[in-house]
C-alpha positions in Angstrom: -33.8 55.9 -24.1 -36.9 57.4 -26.2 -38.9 55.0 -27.4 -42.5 56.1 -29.3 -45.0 53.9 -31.5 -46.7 56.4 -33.5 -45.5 59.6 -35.3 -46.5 62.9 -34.0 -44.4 65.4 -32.1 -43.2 64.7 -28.3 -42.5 67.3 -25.8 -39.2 66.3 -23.4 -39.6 68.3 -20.5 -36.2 70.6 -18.7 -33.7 68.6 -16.9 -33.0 69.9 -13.9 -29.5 70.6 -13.0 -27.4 71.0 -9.4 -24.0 73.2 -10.0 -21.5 72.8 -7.4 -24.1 71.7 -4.4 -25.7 74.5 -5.3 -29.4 73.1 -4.7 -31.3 76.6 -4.0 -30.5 77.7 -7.7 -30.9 75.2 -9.8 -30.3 75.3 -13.6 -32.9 73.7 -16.4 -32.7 73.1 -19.7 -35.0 73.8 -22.9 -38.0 72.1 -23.8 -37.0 69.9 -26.8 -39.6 68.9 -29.2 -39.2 65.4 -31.2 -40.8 64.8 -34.2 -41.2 61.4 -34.6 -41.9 59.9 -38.3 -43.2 56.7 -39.5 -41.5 54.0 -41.7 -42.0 55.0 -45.2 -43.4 52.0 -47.2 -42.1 50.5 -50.8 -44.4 51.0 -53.3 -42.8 48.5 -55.1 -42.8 45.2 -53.1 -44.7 42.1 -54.2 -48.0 41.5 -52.1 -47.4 38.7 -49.6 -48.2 35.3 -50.7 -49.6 32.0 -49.4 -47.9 29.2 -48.1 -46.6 26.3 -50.9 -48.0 23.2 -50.9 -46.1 20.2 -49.3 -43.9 18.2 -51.6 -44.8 15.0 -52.9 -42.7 11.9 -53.1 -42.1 10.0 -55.4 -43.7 6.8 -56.2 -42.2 3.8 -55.7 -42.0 -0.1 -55.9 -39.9 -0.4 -52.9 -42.5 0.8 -50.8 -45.2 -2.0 -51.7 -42.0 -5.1 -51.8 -41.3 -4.0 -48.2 -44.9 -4.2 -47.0 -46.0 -7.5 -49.4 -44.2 -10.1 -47.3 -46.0 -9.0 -44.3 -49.2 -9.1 -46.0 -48.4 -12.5 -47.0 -47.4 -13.4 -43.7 -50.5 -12.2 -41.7 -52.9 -14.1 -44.9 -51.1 -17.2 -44.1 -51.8 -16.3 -40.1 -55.5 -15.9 -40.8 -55.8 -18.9 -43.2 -54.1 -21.1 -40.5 -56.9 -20.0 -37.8 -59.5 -20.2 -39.6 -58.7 -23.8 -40.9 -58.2 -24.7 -37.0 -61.6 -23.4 -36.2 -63.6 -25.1 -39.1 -61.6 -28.5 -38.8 -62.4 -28.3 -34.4 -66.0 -27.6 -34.9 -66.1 -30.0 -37.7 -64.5 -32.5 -35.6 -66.5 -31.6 -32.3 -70.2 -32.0 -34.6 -69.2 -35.7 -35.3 -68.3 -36.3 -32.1 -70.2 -39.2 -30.2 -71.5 -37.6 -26.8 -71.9 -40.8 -24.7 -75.1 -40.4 -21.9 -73.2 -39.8 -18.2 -73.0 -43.3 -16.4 -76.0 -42.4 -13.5 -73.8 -42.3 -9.9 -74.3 -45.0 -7.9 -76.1 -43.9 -4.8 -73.7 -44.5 -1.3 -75.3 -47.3 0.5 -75.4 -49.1 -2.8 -71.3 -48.9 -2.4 -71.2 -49.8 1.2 -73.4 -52.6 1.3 -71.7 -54.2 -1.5 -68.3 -53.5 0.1 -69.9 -54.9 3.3 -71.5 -57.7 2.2 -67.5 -58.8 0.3 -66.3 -58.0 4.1 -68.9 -60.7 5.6 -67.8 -62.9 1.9 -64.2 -63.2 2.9 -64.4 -63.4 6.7 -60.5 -62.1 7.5 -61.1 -62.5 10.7 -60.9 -65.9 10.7 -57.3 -65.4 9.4 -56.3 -63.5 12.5 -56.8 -60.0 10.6 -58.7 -59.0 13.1 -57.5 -55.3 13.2 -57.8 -55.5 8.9 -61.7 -56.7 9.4 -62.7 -53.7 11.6 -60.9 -51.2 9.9 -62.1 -52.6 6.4 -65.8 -52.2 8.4 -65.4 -48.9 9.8 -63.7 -47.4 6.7 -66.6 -48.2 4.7 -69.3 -47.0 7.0 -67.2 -43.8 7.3 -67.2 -43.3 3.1 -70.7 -44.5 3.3 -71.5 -40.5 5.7 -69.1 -38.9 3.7 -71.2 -39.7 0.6 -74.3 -39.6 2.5 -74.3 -36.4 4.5 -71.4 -34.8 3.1 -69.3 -34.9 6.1 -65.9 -35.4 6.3 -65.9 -38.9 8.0 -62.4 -39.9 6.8 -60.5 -37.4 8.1 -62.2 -36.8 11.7 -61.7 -38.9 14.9 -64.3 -41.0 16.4 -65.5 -38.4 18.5 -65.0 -35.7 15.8 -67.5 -37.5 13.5 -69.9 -38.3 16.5 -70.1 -34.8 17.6 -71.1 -34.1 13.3 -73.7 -37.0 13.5 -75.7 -35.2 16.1 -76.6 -32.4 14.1 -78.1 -34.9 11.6 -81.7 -36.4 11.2 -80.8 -39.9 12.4 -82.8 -41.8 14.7 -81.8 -42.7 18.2 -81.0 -46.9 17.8 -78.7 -45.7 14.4 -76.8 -43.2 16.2 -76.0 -46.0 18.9 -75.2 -48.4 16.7 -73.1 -46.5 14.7 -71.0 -44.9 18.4 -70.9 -48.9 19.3 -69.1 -49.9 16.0 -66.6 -46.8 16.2 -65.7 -47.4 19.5 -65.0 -51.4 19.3 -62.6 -50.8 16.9 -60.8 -48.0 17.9 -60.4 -50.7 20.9 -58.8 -53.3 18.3 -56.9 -50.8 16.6 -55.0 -48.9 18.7 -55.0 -50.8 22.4 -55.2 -54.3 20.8 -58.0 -55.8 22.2 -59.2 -58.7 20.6 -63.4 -58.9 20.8 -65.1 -62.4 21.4 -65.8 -64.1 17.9 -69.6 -63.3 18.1 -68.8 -59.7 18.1 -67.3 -60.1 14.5 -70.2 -61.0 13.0 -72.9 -58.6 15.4 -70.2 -55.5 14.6 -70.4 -56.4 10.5 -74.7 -56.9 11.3 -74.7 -53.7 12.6 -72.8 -52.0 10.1 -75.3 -53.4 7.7 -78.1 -52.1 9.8 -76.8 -48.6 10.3 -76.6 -48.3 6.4 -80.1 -49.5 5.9 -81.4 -47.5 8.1 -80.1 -44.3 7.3 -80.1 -45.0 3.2 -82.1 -42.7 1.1 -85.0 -44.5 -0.6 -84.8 -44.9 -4.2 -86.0 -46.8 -7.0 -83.9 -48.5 -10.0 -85.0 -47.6 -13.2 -83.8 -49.5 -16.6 -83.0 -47.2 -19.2 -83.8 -48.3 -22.4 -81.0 -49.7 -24.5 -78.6 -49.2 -21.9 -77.3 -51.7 -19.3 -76.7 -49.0 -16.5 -79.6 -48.4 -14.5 -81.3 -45.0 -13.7 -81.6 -43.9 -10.1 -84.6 -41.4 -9.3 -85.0 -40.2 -5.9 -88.2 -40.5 -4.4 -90.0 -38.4 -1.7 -88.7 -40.2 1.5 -88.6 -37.8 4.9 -84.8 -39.8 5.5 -83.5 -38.1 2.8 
């Protein structure tokens, strides 16, 4: 196969040929010489031209009826949220904010709760497990509140153990082991205490919260009924 890209004239060398095994005389052939011509142009064809524009389509109603209920739809969707917003602001601006109740500080709580304990006196009833438990659960809320320990939840000599890492003074800390102790006695191996340990346990209770209480001074707010605690600068707390 000949294959040439421009015109001109190409030589093709001899072939070389082998008769009958013949190798030491060889036969060739003529040099051939191929004229090679070029595509003759038309004269007469039209120049090339550009591409045609894309074809428009046609307008039509159908379009804009498929698309308008949608439109209306997500107006609606809008209207609706915006409506929500404005009435929940409106609503929220007209609002009454009532002033937080102050908290009540813990040994408020626990002497109150102590001093209904010494009030109804169970113990002359023969609750005498009730009375100790009623005392001990309320000193134990009292430290939760107080020092943020988790009194409730810990065993006698859990909470003990916590207590010693706190700034408590010596006859408190006693006090407190004293009170723990009795009743686990009257709670779990049923020991009943002499009747003038009633009364010294519940004294001591009421000791131990005093004690250990963070100073602080009642303010009346003006116009309301609930009183104002502000800490003062007391080296218990």
């Amino acid at each position: 196969m000949i294959s040439a890209y421009d015109s001109g004239y190409f030589a093709i060398p001899p072939f070389k040929f082998i008769i009958n095994g013949d190798t030491a005389n060889p036969v060739y052939s003529e040099v051939l010489l191929l004229e090679v011509h070029t595509v003759p142009t038309d004269s007469s064809a039209k120049k090339i031209k550009d591409i045609k524009d894309p074809l428009g389509e046609p307008f039509s109603w159908l379009w804009y009826k498929e698309y308008f209920y949608w439109g209306i739809a997500a107006l609606f969707f809008i209207a609706a949220i915006w409506l929500f917003v404005y009435y929940r602001n409106k609503r929220l601006a007209n609002r009454i904010i009532e002033p937080e109740k102050p908290k009540i500080p813990a040994h408020i709580t626990a002497l109150a709760s102590l001093e209904r304990i010494r009030e109804t006196q169970i113990w002359k009833e023969n609750k005498i497990k009730e009375y100790y438990s009623e005392i001990t659960d309320t000193i134990r809320l009292y430290i939760e509140e107080r020092y943020g320990i988790m009194a409730l939840e810990s065993t006698t000599d859990e909470l003990l153990a916590m207590m010693k890492s706190q700034v408590i003074d010596n006859v408190s800390k006693e006090k407190l082991q004293v009170m723990l102790k009795l009743a686990d006695f009257v709670k779990f191996a049923k020991m009943i205490p002499m009747e003038q340990e009633h009364t010294l346990t519940l004294q001591s209770a009421f000791e131990f919260v005093n004690g250990t209480k963070r100073e602080e001074e009642m303010v009346v707010v003006e116009n309301t009924d609930q009183p104002q605690i502000e800490p003062t600068n007391d080296p218990k707390a």
